[in-house]
C-alpha positions, 0 to 999 in steps of 0.5 A: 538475544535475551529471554524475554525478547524470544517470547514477543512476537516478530513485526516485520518491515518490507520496503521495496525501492527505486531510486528513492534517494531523496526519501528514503532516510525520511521512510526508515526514520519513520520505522524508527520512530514506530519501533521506539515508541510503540514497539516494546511487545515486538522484535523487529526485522527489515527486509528491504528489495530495491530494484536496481536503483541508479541514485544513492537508494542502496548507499543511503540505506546502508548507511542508515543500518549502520547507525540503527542495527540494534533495532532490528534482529534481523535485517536483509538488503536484496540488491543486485543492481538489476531492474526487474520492474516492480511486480517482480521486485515486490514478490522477492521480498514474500520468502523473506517474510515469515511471521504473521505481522507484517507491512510492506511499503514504498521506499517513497511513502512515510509512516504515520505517528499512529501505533500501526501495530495494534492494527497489524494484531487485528489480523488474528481476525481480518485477511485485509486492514486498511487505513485512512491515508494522507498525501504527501507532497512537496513536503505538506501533508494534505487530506482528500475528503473525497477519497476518505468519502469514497473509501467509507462509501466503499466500506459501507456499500460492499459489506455483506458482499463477497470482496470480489464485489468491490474490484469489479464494480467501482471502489475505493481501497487504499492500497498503500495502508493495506496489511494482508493476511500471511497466508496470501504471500504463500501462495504459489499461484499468486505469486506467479499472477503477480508476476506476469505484470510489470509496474502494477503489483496491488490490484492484480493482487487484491483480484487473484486473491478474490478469486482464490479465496471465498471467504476475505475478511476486510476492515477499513480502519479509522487509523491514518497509517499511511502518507502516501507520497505523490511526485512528478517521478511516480510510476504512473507517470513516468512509466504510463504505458506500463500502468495502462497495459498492466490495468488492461490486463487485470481488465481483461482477467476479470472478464475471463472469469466473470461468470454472469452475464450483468458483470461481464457487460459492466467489465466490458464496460469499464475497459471500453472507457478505460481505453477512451480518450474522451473524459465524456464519455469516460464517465457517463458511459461507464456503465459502474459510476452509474450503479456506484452512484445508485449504491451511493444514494441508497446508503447516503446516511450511513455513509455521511455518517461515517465520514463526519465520524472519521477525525484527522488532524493534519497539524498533527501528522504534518509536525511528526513529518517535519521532524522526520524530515529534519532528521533525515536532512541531517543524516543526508548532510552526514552521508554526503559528508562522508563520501 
């Protein structure tokens, strides 16, 4: 290592994996290219945890490394070939991550053209940065207006209060853009929450940290950072009866720690309609959309504002995944070839 790389700073990219053979060369492509055109201030580590995955998830991966060591100055592959579930895999990766900038990831998702770095830098300032996402899915990269809306909408509601606000009322964040404050993955007691759950590692997370923390900063920014990827295989489909008891259980949580008597009935509430199979009543009896829908109207203006402010060009994004995409073919054709 030469002199001048020990006075840059480390970024750090964690990947947490399962069964992510067919995307995997995509999401690492996309970490390349982030690193050659906009990683000169940083050096570069690769933490990857994949749990147990039965396809070519660990092969493709080291494969990849062999080609592209000289990227990183350090990389780690944590596989045993057990499945543990998510929460547990997710948290194997936080003692392996030690500098302040860093982005933890799905093996599935894929990384924008955008410089996330400069985002990953605001943390100096922020506990919490997320982004504008995109959806992935069979290859074409669309925008939800309405999740945009929802996010601004959220952003804007719950700005001067207390990040505890946003979690148990009705909100938008996206969980896949998220970067997070380092401290976080130091904490003994969230790591142990985390873990207490089997497939539903970001909202568990978000909440323990609002309830151990008073003061969490949060900047929505305007960046897409994030495509986040939507399949027939994702886990809250395949794994549904997980999704739906971990969700009880960070319900149920809330409930235990919610002090006043107004936000106790609206968690009851929302558990109540979360346990119903009527979509009526889902939503006209949860007593949230109604107060969400009140919060709307107050800020209306600002919010429709800001969301005519926010300028995504999908043609963009879509010709940066179409080249990672025919990338990630060739190298799959190399790798079948060689086995």
């Amino acid at each position: 290592m030469t002199p001048n790389n020990t006075l840059k700073s480390t970024f750090i990219f964690a990947v947490i994996t399962y069964n992510h053979s067919a995307y995997i060369l995509e999401h690492l492509e996309s970490i390349k290219f982030l690193i050659h055109k906009y990683g000169a201030d940083f050096n570069f580590k690769l933490v990857i945890a994949d749990d147990g995955s039965k396809d070519k998830t660990v092969e493709l991966i080291h494969f990849w490394l062999n080609q592209n060591t000289d990227l990183f100055s350090d990389f780690i592959v944590l596989s045993d070939g057990i499945n543990r579930g998510t929460c547990v895999n997710y948290t194997n990766l936080w003692q392996h991550i030690d500098s302040p900038y860093f982005k933890i990831t799905a093996g599935d998702d894929v990384y924008s053209c955008l410089n996330i770095f400069e985002e990953a830098l605001k943390l100096d300032s922020y506990d919490f940065i997320s982004g504008i996402p995109l959806i992935l899915t069979d290859q074409k990269i669309t925008k939800s207006n309405s999740t945009i809306f929802h996010m601004l909408a959220t952003d804007i509601i719950y700005k001067k209060s207390q990040f505890i606000d946003r979690l148990r009322k009705i909100s938008v964040i996206n969980t896949p853009s998220l970067f997070y404050n380092l401290k976080f993955l130091k904490n003994i007691q969230l790591y142990d929450f985390i873990r207490t759950f089997k497939v539903t590692e970001d909202f568990p997370m978000v909440v323990k940290i609002a309830g151990l923390y008073s003061d969490v900063k949060f900047m929505q920014s305007p960046k897409v950072l994030i495509y986040y990827r939507r399949t027939s295989g994702s886990t809250y489909l395949i794994r549904g009866s997980d999704f739906d008891r971990d969700k009880l259980q960070i319900f149920n949580y809330m409930l235990s720690t919610e002090k006043g008597w107004f936000n106790k009935i609206a968690i009851q509430s929302r558990i109540q309609c979360y346990l119903s199979n009527n979509k009526v009543y889902k939503i006209f009896c949860n007593l949230n959309y109604w107060i969400y829908l009140k919060d709307i109207a107050l800020c209306f203006p600002v919010i429709i504002w800001a969301f005519f402010k926010i300028n995504v060009n999908t043609d963009i994004h879509q010709n940066h995944y179409n080249e990672l995409k025919n990338t990630s073919d060739s190298l799959l054709k190399e790798f079948n070839k060689s086995c």
